[in-house]
C-alpha positions as CSV (number, residue, x, y, z in Angstrom):
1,X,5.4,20.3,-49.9
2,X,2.6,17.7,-49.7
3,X,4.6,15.2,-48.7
4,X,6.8,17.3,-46.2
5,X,2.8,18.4,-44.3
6,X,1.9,14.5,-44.1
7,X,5.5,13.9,-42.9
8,X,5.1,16.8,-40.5
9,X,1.7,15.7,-39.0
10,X,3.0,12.0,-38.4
11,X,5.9,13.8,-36.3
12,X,3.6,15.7,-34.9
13,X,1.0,12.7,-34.1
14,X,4.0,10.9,-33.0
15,X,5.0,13.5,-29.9
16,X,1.7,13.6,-28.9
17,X,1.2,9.8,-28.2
18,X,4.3,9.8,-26.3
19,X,3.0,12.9,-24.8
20,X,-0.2,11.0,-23.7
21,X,1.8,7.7,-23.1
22,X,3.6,9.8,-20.4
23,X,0.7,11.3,-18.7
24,X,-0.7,7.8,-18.6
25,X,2.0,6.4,-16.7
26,X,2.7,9.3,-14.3
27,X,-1.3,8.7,-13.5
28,X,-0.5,4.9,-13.2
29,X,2.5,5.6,-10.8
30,X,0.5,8.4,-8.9
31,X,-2.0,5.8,-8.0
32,X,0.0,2.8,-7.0
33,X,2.2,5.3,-4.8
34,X,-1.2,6.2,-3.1
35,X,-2.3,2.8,-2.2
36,X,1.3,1.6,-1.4
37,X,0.8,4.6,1.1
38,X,-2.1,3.7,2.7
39,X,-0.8,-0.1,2.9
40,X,2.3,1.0,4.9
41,X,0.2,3.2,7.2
42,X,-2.2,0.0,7.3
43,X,0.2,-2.6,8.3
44,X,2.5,0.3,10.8
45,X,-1.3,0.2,12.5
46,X,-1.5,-3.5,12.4
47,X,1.8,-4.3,14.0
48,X,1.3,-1.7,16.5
49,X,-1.7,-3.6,17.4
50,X,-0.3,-7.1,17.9
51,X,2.6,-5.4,19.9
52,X,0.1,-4.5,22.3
53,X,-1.5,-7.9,21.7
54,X,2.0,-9.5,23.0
55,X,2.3,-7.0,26.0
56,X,-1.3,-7.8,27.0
57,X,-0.6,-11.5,26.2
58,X,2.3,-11.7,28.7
59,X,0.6,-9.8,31.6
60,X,-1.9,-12.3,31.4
61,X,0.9,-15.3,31.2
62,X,2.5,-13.3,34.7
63,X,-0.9,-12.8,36.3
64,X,-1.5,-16.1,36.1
65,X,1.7,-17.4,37.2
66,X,1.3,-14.6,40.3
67,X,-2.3,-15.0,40.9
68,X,-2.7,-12.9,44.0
69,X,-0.1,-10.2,43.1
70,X,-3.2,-9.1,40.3
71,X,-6.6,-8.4,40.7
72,X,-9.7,-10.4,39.1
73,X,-10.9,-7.4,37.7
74,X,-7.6,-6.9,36.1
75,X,-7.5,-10.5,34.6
76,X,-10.8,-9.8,33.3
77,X,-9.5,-7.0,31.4
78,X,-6.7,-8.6,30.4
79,X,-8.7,-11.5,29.1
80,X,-10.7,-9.7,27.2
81,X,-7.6,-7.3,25.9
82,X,-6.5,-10.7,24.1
83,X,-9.8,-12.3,23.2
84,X,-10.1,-9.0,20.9
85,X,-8.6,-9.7,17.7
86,X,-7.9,-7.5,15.1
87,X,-8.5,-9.4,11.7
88,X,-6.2,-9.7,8.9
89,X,-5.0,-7.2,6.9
90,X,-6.7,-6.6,3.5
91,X,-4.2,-4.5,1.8
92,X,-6.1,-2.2,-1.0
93,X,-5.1,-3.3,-4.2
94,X,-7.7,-1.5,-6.7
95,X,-5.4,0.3,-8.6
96,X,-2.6,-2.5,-8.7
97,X,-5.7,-4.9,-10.1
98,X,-6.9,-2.1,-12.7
99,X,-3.6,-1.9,-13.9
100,X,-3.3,-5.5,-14.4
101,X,-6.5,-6.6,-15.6
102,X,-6.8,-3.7,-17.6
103,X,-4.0,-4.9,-19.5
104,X,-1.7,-1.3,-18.4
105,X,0.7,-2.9,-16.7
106,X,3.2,-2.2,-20.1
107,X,2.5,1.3,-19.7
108,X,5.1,1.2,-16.8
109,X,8.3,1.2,-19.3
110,X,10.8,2.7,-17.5
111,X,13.2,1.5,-14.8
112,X,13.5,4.9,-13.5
113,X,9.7,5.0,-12.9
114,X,9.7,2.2,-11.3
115,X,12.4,3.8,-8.5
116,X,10.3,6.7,-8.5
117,X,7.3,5.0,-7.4
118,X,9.4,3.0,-4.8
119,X,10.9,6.7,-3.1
120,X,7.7,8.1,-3.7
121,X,5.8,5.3,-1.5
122,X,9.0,5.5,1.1
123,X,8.1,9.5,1.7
C-alpha cells in the first residue's frame, strides 16, 4: 500500500508538471501572438505611409517637370510632405527576447502550437 501511495503521488506529481508545462506555453504563445499583432498593425501603418510618401514623391517629380501648371505654395507643401520621414520600424520584440534569453524557447514543443500561434497572429 506504501509503495502503491508513493507510486500514486509521482503520477500524480507527474500530471501536474505537464499541467503547468501547458499553461506555460499557452502564456508563451499568448504573448508572441500579441506582439506579432502589434508588428503587423505596425508595419500595415508603415507601408501605408511610404505609399503616400511615393504619391507625394511623384507630384513633386510632375510639378517640377510642369512648373507653371502648380503653385509655389503647393511645391512647398509638397516639399515638405517628402522631407518628413517616418523612421524605421522598430518592431517590439520583448516577449520574443524573454523567451529566448530566458532560456523558454523549449517550452514551445509542439508543432501544432506553433500553427496555432501563426493563425492566431493572422486573425
Amino acid at each position: 500500500m506504501i509503495v502503491f501511495s508513493i507510486l500514486l503521488a509521482f503520477a500524480i506529481n507527474a500530471v501536474w508538471q505537464k499541467h503547468g508545462e501547458r499553461q506555460e506555453e499557452k502564456r508563451l504563445l499568448g504573448a508572441l501572438r500579441d506582439e506579432f499583432t502589434v508588428n503587423r498593425e505596425r508595419i500595415a501603418q508603415i507601408v501605408a505611409f511610404h505609399s503616400s510618401l511615393r504619391a507625394t514623391a511623384i507630384s513633386l517629380m510632375q510639378a517640377i517637370a510642369q512648373p507653371t501648371a502648380v503653385s509655389s505654395e503647393a511645391t512647398d507643401q509638397l516639399i515638405t510632405d517628402v522631407s518628413w520621414w517616418g523612421g524605421f520600424i522598430s518592431p517590439e520584440s520583448a516577449a520574443l527576447d524573454a523567451i529566448v534569453l530566458g532560456g523558454k524557447l523549449d517550452g514551445i514543443e509542439t508543432k501544432r502550437s506553433a500553427v496555432s500561434l501563426l493563425r492566431g497572429a493572422e486573425t
